[in-house]
C-alpha positions in Angstrom: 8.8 -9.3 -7.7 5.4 -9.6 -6.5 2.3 -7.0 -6.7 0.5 -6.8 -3.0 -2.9 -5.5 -3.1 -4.4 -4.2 -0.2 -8.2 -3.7 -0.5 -8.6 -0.9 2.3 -5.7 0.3 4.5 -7.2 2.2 7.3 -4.5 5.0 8.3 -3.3 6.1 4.5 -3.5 9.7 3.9 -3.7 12.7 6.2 -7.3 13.7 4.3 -10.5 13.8 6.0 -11.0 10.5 4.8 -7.8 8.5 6.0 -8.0 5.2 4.5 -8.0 4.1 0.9 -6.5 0.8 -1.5 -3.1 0.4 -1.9 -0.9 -1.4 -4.2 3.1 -2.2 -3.8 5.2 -4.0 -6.4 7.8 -5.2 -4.0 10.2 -9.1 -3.3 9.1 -9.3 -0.3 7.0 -8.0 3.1 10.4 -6.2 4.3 10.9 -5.0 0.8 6.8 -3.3 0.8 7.3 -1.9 4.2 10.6 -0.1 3.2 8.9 1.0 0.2 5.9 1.9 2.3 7.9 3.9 4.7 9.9 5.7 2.0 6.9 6.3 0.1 5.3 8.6 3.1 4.6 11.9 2.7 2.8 15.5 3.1 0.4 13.6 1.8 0.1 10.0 2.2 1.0 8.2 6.1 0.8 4.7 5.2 0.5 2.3 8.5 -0.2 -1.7 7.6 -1.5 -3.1 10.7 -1.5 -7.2 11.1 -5.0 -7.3 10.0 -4.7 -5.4 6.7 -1.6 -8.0 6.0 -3.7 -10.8 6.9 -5.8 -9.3 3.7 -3.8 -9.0 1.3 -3.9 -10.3 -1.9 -0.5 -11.4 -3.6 0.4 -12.2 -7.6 3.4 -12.9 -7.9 5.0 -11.8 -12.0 7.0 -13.4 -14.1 9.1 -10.4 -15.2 11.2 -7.9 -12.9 9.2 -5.0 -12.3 10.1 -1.4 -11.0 9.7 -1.3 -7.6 6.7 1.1 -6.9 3.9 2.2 -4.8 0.5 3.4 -5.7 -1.9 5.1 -2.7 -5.6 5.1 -4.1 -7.6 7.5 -1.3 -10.9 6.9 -0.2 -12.6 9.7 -2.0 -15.4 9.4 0.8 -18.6 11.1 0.8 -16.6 14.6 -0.7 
């Protein structure tokens, strides 16, 4: 398993303020954007565009972790 950190995904939540960090313990890309999709909501729409991939930052673990996603919303100006 690997942990993907994305600094700033631009079209993550449906709030006011769409965007916000997002972290994926995943194998692979397929594996994060299965997760990803699954992982959509009333509350969170997560889109990765090219760019935000071309960002990410990767560490890969030594141990099998859960496979999981965490959506950290921009809290904005609110």
């Amino acid at each position: 398993m690997n942990i993907y950190v994305f600094n700033y995904v631009d079209k993550l939540t449906y709030r006011y303020h769409e965007g916000g960090g997002l972290v994926v313990i995943a194998k692979d890309r397929e594996h994060v954007e299965r997760l990803t999709k699954e992982a959509t909501t009333n509350s969170a729409n997560i889109l990765l565009k090219d760019e935000e991939w071309e960002e990410v930052i990767i560490y890969p673990t030594e141990e099998d972790a859960e496979p999981r996603v965490f959506v950290f919303p921009d809290a904005g100006c609110c």
